[in-house]
N, C-alpha and C positions, 0 to 999 in steps of 0.2 A: 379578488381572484389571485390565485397561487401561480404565476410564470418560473417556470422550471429555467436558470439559467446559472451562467457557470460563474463564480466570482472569484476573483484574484487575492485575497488578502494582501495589505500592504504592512498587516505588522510583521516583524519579525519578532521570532522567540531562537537563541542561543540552544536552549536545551531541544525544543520543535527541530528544529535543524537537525541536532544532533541525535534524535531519534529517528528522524524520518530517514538519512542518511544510513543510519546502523539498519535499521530495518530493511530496508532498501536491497542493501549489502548481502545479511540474514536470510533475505527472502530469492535473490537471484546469483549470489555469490557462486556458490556451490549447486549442484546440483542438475534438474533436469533441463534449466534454462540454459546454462552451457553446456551442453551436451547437445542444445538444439538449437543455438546457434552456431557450432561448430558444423556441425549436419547439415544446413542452408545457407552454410555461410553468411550470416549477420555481419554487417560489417560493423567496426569502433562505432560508427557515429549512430546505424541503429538502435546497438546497445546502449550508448550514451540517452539516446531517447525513451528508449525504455525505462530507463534508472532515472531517468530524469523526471519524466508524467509518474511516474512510482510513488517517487518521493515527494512531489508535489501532493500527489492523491491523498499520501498517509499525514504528510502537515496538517491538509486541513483537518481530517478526521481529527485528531491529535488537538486541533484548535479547537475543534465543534466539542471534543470531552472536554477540554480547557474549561473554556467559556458555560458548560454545561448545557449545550445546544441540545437538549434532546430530541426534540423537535426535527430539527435539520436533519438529526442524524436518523430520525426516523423516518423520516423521509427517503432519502439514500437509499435506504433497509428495503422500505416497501417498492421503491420503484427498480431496484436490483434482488429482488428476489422471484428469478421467473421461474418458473418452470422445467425452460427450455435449456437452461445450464447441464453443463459437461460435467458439473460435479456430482459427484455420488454421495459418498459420505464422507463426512469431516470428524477425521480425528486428528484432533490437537495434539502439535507434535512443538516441541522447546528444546533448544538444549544448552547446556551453561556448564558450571562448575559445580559438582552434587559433595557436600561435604559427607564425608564416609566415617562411621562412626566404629 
């Protein structure tokens, strides 16, 4: 039987870090998250929590493609895929350096 529970990884990965960290950054840097901790005043250490479970979240993902965990990670998928989510529709948004021809 499948017990749902939460595990810590003790590897590290240099480059893991370094993506979870950028992502992190990417993801709450700019935009509507500071705009909404300004508005309710978030304090440093909230935000520090925030970025912090963030980027722990995205390592492991990041491990589970590593390691080709597909399994796990479909697991994730099905047991966060409700219904009852805020989110509407997803449009893929990136942005970087576009070489102009």
């Amino acid at each position: 039987m499948k017990v749902w529970s939460k595990v810590v990884l003790k590897d590290q990965n240099k480059e893991v870090e370094l993506l979870s960290k950028s992502f992190t950054n990417y993801l709450y840097g700019y935009g509507p998250i500071r705009d909404i901790g300004r508005k309710y005043n978030m304090s440093a250490e909230d935000r520090m929590l925030l970025d912090q479970f963030t980027a722990n979240r995205i390592a492991g993902l990041l491990m589970l493609y590593l390691t080709k965990d597909y399994d796990r990670i479909n697991d994730i998928v099905n047991k966060y895929n409700v219904d009852a989510s805020m989110i509407e529709a997803i449009r893929p948004e990136i942005e970087g350096y576009i070489e102009r021809k």
